[in-house]
N, C-alpha and C positions, 0 to 999 in steps of 0.2 A: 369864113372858113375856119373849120377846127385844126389844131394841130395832130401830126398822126400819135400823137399820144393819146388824144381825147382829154386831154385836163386844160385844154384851152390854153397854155402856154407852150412856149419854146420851148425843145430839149437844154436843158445845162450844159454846158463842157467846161471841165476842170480846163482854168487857161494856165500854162505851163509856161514858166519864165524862161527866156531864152537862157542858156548855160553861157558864162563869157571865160572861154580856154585864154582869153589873152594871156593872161600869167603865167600858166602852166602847170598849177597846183589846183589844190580844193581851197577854198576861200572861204567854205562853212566851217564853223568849230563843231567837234563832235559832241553829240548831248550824254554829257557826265549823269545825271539822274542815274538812270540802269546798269552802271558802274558802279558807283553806290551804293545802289540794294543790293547788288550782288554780294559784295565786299564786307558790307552790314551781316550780310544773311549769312553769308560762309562765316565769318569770326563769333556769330552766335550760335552757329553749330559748332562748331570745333569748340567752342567753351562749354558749352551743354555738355558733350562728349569726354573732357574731358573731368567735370566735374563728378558725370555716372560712372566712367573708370577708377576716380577715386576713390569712390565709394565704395563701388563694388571689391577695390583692394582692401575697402578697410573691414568692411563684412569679412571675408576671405580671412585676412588676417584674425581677427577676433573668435573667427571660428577656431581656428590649429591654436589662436592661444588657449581658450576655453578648453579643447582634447587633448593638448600636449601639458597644460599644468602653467604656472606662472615659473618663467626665469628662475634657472638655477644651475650650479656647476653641473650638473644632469642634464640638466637640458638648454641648451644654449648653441649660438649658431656660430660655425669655425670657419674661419677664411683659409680655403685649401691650397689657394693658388701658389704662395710662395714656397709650399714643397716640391713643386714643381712634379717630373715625371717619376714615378716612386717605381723600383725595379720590379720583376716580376717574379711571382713566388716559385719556386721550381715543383714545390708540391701540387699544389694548387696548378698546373701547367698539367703535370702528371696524372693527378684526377681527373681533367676535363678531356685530356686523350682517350683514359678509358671509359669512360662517360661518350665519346663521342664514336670509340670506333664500337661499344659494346648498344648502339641507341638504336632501339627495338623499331621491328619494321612497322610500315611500309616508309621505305628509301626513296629517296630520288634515284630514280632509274636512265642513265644515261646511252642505254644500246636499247629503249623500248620492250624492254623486259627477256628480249634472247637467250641471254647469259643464265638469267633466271631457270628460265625454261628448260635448259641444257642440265643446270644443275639439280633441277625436279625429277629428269629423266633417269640422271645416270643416279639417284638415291632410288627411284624405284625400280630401274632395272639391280641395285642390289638385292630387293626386296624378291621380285622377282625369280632372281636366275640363282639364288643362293639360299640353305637351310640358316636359319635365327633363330631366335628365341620370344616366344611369345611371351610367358609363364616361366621364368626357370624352373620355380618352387612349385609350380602344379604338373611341369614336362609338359607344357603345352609348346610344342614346334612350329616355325610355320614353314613349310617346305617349298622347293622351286618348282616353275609354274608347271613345266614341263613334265616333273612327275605327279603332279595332279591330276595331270591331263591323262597321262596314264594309267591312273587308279579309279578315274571316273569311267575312262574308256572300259576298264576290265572290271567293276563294279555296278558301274549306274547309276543313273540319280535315281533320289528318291520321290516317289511319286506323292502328288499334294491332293488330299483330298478334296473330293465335288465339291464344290459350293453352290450349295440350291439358292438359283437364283429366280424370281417371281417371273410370271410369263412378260413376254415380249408384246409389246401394244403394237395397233395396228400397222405396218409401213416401218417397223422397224427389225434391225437385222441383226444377227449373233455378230460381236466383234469377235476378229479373226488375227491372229500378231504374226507377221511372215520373222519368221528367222534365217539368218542372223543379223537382228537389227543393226551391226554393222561390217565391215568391211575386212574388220582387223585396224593394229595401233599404228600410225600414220604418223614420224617424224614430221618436224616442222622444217621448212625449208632452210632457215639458218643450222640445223644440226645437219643436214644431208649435205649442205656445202664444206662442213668441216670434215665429216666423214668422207668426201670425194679430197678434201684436201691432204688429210692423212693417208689415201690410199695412193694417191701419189707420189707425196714422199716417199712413203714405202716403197715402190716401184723404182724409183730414181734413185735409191741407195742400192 
């Protein structure tokens, strides 16, 4: 008879030594070897490591000494620390206030640009609803909006001459512009809230 392996022998079985708890401990020593390497291996990288950092300090060095010149009352390195905390210049305090409150935009904007907006408005509505000056030295005016609207209505625009345009290909149509492409000028909802909140005051006084 063959075995069902077909190599004419017996299967193997690793024979496992019974485990004896009598004591109550582990009774093998542990294998030190791979301790070892480890411990080898790690203290030869940390020496590797540390010898290319040294190096690399001394390159580094050699370089600032090579562009800053060799050691001299000019140039030479001061231990700050026993001055300890040195006061602060009141000039120097004074400069950096107006350095910081005169520091050109764009701000950090903490109300999502509202404020902004409000302030854009109420400079164009001076522009707007009030005569200034373009030109002093040529009298060029710029006038409020409402009389413009006036002198267009009682004058007219002026009319823009044809522009001869080449024919229209097949399937294609005159563009047509419906006016007035808008609505009129639409407050933002944060100035409509202020202006309802002023008109309430007013009412309540």
């Amino acid at each position: 008879m063959h075995s069902p392996n077909g190599n004419g022998h017996e299967p193997e079985h690793d024979e496992q030594k019974p485990i004896d708890a009598s004591k109550g401990y582990e009774q093998t020593d542990v294998k030190s070897t791979g301790i070892l390497v480890f411990l080898t291996a790690m203290g030869i990288f940390v020496a590797v490591i540390g010898v290319v950092s040294y190096g690399i300090g001394k390159v580094i060095d050699s370089r600032m000494l090579k562009d800053d010149g060799p050691r001299s009352k000019w140039v030479t390195t001061a231990d700050v620390r026993p001055l300890g905390n040195m006061a602060s210049n009141p000039e120097m305090q004074k400069k950096l206030a107006e350095m910081t409150q005169g520091f050109p935009g764009p701000k950090l904007q903490n109300d999502d640009g509202l404020q902004d907006m409000v302030d854009l408005h109420a400079r164009e509505d001076l522009l707007l609803d009030h005569y200034s000056w373009v030109n002093q030295s040529q009298g060029k005016v710029r006038i409020p909006i409402e009389r413009a609207m006036e002198i267009v209505a009682q004058r007219g625009l002026p009319v823009a001459t044809k522009v001869e345009h080449a024919a229209l290909m097949t399937g294609d149509e005159e563009p047509t512009v419906t006016v007035p492409l808008t609505n009129g000028f639409v407050r933002t909802g944060f100035e409509q809230d202020q202006a309802a909140a002023v008109r309430l005051r007013e009412k309540q006084k």
